[in-house]
C-alpha positions as CSV (number, residue, x, y, z in Angstrom):
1,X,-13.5,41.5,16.6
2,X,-16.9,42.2,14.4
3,X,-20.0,40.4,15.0
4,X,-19.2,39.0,10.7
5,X,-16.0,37.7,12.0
6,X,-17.5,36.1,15.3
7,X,-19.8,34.4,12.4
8,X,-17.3,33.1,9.8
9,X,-15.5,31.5,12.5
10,X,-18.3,29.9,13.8
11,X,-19.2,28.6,10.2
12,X,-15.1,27.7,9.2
13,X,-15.7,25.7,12.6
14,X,-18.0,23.7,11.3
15,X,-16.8,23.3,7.9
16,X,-13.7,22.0,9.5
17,X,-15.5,19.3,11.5
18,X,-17.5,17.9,8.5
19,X,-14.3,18.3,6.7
20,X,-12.7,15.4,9.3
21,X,-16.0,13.3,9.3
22,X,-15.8,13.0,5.5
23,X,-11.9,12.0,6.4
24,X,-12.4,9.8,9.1
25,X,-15.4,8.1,6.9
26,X,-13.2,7.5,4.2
27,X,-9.8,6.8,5.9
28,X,-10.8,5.9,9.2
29,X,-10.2,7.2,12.7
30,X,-7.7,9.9,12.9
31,X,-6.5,8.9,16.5
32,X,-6.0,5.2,15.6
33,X,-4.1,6.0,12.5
34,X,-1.7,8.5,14.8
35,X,-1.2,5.7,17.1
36,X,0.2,3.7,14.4
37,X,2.2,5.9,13.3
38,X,3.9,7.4,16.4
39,X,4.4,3.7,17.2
40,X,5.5,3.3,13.9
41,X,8.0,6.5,15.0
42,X,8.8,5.5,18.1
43,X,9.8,1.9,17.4
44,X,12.7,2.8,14.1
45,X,14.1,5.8,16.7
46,X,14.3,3.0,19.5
47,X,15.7,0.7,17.2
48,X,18.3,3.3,16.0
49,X,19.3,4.9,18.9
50,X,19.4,1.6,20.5
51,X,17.7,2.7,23.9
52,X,14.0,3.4,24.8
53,X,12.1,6.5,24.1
54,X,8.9,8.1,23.8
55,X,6.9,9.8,21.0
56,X,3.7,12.1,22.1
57,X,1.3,11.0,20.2
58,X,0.6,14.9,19.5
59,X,3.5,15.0,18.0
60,X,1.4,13.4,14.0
61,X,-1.2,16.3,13.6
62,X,1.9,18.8,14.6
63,X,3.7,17.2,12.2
64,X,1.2,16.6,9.4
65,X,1.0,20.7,9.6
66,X,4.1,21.4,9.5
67,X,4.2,19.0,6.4
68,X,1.0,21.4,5.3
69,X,2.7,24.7,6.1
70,X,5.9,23.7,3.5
71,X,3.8,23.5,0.8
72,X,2.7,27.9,1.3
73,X,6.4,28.3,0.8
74,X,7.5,30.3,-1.8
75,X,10.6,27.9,-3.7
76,X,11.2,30.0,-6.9
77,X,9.2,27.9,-9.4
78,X,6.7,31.0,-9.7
79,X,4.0,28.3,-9.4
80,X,0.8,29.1,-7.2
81,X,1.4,29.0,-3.7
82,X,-2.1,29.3,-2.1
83,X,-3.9,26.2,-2.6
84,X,-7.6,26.5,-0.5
85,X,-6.6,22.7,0.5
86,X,-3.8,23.2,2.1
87,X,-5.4,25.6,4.3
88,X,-8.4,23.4,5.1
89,X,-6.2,20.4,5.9
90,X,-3.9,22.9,8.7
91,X,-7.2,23.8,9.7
92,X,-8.6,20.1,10.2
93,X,-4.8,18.9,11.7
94,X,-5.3,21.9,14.1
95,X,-9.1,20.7,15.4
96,X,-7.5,17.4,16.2
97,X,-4.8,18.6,18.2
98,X,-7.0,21.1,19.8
99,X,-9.1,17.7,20.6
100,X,-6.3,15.0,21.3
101,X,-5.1,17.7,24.0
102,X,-8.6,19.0,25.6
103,X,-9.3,15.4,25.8
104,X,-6.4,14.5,27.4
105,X,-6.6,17.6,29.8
106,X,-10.8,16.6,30.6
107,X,-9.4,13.1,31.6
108,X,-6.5,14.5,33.3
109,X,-4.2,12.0,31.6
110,X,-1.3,14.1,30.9
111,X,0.4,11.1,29.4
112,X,0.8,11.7,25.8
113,X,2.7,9.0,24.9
114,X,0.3,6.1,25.9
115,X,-0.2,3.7,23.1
């Protein structure tokens, strides 16, 4: 790797991380709103399936990327497929998992599916 690619990835770093404080300024913490919805997740699939189970709560920024990733797919319409946003929001989804899963690691709580 070049020293100019040792530098952009430093810099698309931190664009990424004031990317998420902007987010987390204007729609609040990323980790409460994951518990809510893997709670959210886990309680309909309980409900359904009639028995207990759990839901990681890695399981929302994997899932808000793969939600992310669908829209670079190519579905005929001949419309622009590369959108700088959706790339920046994989990018930001990615940081938080990286974190929710260092964190968990550093704290050796392998429990993912604490609430």
């Amino acid at each position: 790797m070049s020293d100019d690619n040792v530098k952009w990835i430093d810099i698309g770093e931190k664009l990424v991380k004031q990317m998420l404080e902007k987010k987390q300024e204007e729609y609040g913490s990323f980790r409460n709103n994951a518990y809510i919805i893997a709670s959210f997740i886990q309680s309909t699939l309980e409900v359904i399936n009639n028995k207990e189970i759990k839901v990681p709560l890695t399981l929302i920024p994997q899932l808000m990327m793969i939600l992310k990733i669908t829209r670079t797919i190519d579905d005929g319409t001949k419309k622009s497929i590369y959108k700088e946003d959706t790339h920046k929001d994989i990018a930001g989804y990615n940081n938080l998992l990286k974190d929710m899963l260092i964190k968990n690691e550093e704290e050796g709580n392998n429990d993912y599916y604490k609430f």
